[in-house]
N, C-alpha and C positions, 0 to 999 in steps of 0.2 A: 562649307565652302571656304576654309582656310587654308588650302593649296596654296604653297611659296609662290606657283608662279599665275596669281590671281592678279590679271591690272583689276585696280578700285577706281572710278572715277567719282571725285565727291566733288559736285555743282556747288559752288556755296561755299568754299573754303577757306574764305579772306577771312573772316573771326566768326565769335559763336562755335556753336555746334560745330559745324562744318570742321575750321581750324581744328577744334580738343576732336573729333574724331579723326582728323589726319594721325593727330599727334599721338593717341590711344591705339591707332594700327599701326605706328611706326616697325614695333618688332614684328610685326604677325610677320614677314615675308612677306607680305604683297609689295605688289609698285604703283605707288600711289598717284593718280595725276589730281592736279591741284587746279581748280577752275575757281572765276570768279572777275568782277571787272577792277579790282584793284591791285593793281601789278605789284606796288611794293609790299603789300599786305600778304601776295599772294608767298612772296620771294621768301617773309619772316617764316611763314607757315611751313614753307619745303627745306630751310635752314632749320628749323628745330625737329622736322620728321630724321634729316640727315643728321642732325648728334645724335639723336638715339639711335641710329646705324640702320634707319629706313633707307626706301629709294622712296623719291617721288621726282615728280615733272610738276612746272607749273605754266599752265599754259591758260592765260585769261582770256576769257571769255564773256560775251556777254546772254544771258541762257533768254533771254526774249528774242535773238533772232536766229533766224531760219538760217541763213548763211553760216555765220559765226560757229554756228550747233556743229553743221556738219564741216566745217572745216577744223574744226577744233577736233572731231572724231576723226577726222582724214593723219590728222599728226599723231593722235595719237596710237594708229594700226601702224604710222612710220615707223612710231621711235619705240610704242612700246610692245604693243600687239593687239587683238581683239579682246574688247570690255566681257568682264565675268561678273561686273559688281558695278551697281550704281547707286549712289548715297546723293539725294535734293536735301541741299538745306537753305536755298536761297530764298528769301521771304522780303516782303513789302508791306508796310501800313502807309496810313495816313493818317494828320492830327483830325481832320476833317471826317468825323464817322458818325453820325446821325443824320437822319433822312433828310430834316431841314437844311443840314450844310451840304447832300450828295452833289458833289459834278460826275458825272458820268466820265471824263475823260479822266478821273483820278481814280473812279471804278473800275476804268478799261486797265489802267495800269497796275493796279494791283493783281488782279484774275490775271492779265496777261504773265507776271513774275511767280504769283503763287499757286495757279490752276496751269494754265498754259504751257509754260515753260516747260512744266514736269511731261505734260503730256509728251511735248517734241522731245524731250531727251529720251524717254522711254521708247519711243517709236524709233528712233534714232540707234540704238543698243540690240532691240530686241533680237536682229539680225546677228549678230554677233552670239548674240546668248545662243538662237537656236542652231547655230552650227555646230558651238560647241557643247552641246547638249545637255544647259543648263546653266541659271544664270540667279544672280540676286539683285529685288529691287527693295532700298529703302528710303523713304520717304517721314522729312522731319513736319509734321502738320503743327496742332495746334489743339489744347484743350478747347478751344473756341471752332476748332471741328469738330468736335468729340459730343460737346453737351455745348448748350447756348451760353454763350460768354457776355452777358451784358459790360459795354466798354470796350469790346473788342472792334467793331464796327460793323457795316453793312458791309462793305466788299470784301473784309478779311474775313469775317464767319462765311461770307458764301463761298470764298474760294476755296478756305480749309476745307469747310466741307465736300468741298465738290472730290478732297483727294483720295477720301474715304472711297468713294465711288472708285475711281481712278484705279486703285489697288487691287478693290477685289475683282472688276472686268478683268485687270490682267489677271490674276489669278483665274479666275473663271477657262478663260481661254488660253491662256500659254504655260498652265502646268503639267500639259499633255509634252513640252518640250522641258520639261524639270525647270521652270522657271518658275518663282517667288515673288511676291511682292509683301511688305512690310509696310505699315502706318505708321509712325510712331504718335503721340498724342502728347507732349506736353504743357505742363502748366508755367507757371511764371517763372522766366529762366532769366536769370540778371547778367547781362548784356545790352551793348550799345544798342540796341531795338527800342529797349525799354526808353528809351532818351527821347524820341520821338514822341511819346503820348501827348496827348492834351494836355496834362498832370504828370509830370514825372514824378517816380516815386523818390524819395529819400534814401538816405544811405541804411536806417532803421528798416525798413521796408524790404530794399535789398536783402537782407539779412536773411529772409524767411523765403528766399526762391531758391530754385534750382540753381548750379551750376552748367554751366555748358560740359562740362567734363562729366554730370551724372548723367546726361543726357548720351553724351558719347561711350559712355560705358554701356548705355542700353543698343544702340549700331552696331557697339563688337560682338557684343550677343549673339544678336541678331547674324550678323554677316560668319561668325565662328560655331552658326547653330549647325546640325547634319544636313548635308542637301536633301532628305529626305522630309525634312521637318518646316513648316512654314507657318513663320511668327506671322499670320496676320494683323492684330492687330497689336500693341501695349500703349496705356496710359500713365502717365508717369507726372506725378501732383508731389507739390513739397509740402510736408507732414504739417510746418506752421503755418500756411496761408490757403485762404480759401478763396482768392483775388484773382481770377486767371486770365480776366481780361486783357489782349497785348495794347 
């Protein structure tokens, strides 16, 4: 699915993942739109896609509403054309993650960023993908979807996991229009997420995670694989640590 003239939408692009996969598809030829709810964050991200003689739009967004979804898909059939590619990397925790601490309204809001969201943007796309008779979806989850992440939380392990689910229905049912979905699964990736824990880790600590750039190397994969070929699932852990709760 590397055609020049592929829009990418990647949900999630203010830093992380999201951002180093803008930046890792700059040359492919696509046109990149850059979502996310921090506008100048969004601005650095489509500034360094453009040195490296990318296109991208940056048009923020907030991916929890309904509204926002689709009007943010309205601009982008404006300026750039119909979605071929869609990259979630938007993600929420809370320091609050054992059952004794649960508030439910801090429950709702993470499923609603990490389960939910994905769902509307998918449903949102899918239209586009099946006219043009074939589409890619990737999806940044969580080793704490993957296998039980003690540390990670109640609402983050249910909601990763719920994307497991998420991927393969759409696989299931819309590969009869060449449309794909992608999980990706990783382990401790050192980024401003990590900041949030209960326990931050240390600078030592850091040492032994992922990058957000090994991460985004595994998207171009995925997104540069044949349309014929569909990376369900990859898991992707860093070699020193065995820690993968977010």
């Amino acid at each position: 699915m590397s055609e020049s003239n592929n829009v990418t939408w990647i949900i999630g692009a203010s830093s992380g993942v999201g951002a180093s996969s803008a930046v890792a598809l700059a040359t492919s030829g696509r046109t990149l739109v850059l979502s996310g709810r921090r506008v100048a964050s969004l601005e650095k991200v489509r500034a360094q896609v453009e040195k490296r003689g990318g296109t991208a739009l940056a048009l923020p967004m907030d991916a929890s509403d309904d509204v926002a979804t689709r009007e943010t898909l309205d601009r982008i059939h404006a300026e750039a054309g119909s979605v071929s590619e869609v990259v979630f990397c938007a993600g929420l925790n809370v320091p609050k993650r054992n059952w004794d601490l649960l508030e439910i309204s801090e429950f709702q809001a993470v499923v609603e960023t990490n389960l939910t969201s994905v769902a509307r943007g998918m449903a949102a796309v899918l239209p586009d993908m099946r006219a043009n008779g074939g589409g890619r979806v990737v999806v940044i989850s969580s080793w704490a979807g993957w296998s039980f992440g003690r540390g990670a939380g109640v609402a983050y392990s249910a909601s990763k996991t719920g994307l497991t689910s998420l991927t393969e229905s759409l696989n299931d049912q819309e590969s009869a229009h060449g449309i794909s979905a992608t999980v990706i699964c990783p382990g401790d990736i050192d980024t401003e997420f990590v900041d949030k824990r209960p326990a931050v880790p240390d600078a030592e600590a850091r040492t032994r995670m992922l990058s957000p750039d090994d991460v985004a190397r595994a998207v171009a994969f995925v997104l540069d694989s044949p349309a014929e070929v569909c990376v369900n699932e990859l898991v992707i852990s860093p070699v020193h640590s065995h820690s993968y709760g977010k």
